[in-house]
N, C-alpha and C positions, 0 to 999 in steps of 0.2 A: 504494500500500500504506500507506503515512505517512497521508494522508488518511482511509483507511478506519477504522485504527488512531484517528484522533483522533475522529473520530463516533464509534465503539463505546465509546469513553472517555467522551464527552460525553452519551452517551446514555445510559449504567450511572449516570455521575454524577446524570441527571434522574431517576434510577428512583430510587435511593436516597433521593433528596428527596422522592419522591413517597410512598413506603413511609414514610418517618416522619412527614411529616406528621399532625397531631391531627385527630382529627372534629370539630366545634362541640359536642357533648360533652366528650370531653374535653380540648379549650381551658377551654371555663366551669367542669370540676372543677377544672384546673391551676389557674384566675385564683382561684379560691373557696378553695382550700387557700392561694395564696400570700396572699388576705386572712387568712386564718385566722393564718397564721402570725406575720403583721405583728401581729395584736391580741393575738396570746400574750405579745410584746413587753411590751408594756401598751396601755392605751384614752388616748389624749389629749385633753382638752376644747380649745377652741378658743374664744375668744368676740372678734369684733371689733364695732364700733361704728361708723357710715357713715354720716354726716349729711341724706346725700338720695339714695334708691332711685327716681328719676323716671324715669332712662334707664334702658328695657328691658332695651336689653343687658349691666345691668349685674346685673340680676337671673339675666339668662338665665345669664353668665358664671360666678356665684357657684352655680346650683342644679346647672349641668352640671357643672363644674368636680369640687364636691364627689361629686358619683355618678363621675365618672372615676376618682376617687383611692382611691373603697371609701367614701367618709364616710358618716354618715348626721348629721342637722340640721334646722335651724329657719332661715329666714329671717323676722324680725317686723318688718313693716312699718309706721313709725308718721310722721304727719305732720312731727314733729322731731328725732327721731332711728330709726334702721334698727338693729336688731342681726343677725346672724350668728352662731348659736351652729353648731357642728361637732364629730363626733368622729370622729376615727379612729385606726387602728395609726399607730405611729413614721414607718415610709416617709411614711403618704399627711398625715401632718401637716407635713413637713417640706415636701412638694411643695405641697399648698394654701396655704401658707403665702409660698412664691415665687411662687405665681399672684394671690395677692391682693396683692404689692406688684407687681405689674406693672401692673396694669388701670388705665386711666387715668378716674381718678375724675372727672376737670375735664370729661372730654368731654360734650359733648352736642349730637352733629350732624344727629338726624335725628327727626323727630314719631316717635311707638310708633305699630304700627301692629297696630289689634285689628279683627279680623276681625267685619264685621255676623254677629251671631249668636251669640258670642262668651258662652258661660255666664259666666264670670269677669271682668265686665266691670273694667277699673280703678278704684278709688275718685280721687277728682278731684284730690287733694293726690297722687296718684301722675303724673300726667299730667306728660311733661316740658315742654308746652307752656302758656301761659297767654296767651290771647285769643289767637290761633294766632304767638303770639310765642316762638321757644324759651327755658325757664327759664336763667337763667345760676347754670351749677355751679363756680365758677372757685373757690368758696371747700371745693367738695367735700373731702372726705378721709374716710380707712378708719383706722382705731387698730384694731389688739390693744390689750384692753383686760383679756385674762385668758387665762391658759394655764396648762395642771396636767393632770396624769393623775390617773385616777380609778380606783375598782375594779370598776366597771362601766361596763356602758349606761346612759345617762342617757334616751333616745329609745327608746321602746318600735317605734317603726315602722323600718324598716328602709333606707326612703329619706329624701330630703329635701322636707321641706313647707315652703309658705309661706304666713304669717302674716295680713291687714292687720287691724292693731287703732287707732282712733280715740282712745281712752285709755288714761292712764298704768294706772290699773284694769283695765281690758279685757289691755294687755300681762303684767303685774302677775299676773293670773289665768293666764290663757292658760301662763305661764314656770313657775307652782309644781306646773301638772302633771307638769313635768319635775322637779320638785323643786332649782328654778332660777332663782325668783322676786328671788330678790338679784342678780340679774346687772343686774337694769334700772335698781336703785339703783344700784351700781356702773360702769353707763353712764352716768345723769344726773350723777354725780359727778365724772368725766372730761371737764378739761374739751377 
């Protein structure tokens, strides 16, 4: 009887969880409102500085990263210096912001590997290997180089893009669409 008792119990308890459980609708309206609510807070700019984007993974970590936390950004890729511009609500600034001191900037253990066929092939100063010898990132590092809230979106798209631009002009351009083009001055000045 005790035993029957403890199934009937255990099994009202899985119904219940079953019964509340969300559809994948509304998970995605709950995650979309609790963004909403984060940016009611305020919009945070973000802008950090990263001396060499050669290892993939550190691209990959920075563009995933920010789509987890709700961001939306620019990664501008340039042969001597990398920016990271980002905006998000309060929470997901606060979380991007301990993910990007965690990443270990110095690593570099393994060739990028792009796919034959590959639309977006890498430009050559992005390649972490040079004569198939890996590049040494040992003097790598990431700065915040600017942080402030703002009273908008600065990024008219919604997710996060990335960049490669060959000149200070090229970068220069590319930033004042955002109406943003002093961040790169204020990168080069960093030292």
């Amino acid at each position: 009887m005790v035993r029957k008792q403890v199934a009937d119990r255990e099994q009202a308890h899985l119904q219940m969880n079953e019964d509340r459980k969300l559809t994948k609708e509304e998970r995605h309206e709950k995650l979309e409102e609790k963004k909403a609510k984060d940016e009611a807070k305020g919009i945070y700019l973000l802008v950090f500085k990263i001396d060499s984007l050669a290892n993939g993974k550190h691209r990959f970590k920075i563009s995933k990263n920010c789509e987890q936390w709700g961001g939306r950004g620019l990664m501008l890729c340039h042969p001597k210096q990398s920016l990271v511009l980002t905006e998000f609500g309060e929470h997901g600034m606060k979380k991007y912001k301990k993910t990007m001191d965690r990443v270990a900037w110095q690593e570099n253990d393994s060739p990028n590997n792009v796919k034959d066929g590959n639309k977006k092939a890498l430009a050559a100063w992005l390649e972490n290997t040079e004569d198939g010898v890996l590049k040494d990132l040992s003097a790598n590092r990431c700065q915040l180089i600017f942080e402030g809230q703002q009273k908008g979106h600065q990024f008219r798209s919604e997710r996060f893009t990335t960049k490669a631009v060959e000149t200070d002009k090229e970068a220069v351009d590319y930033l004042e669409r955002s109406k943003l083009g002093s961040m790169w001055a204020l990168a080069k000045s960093v030292a």
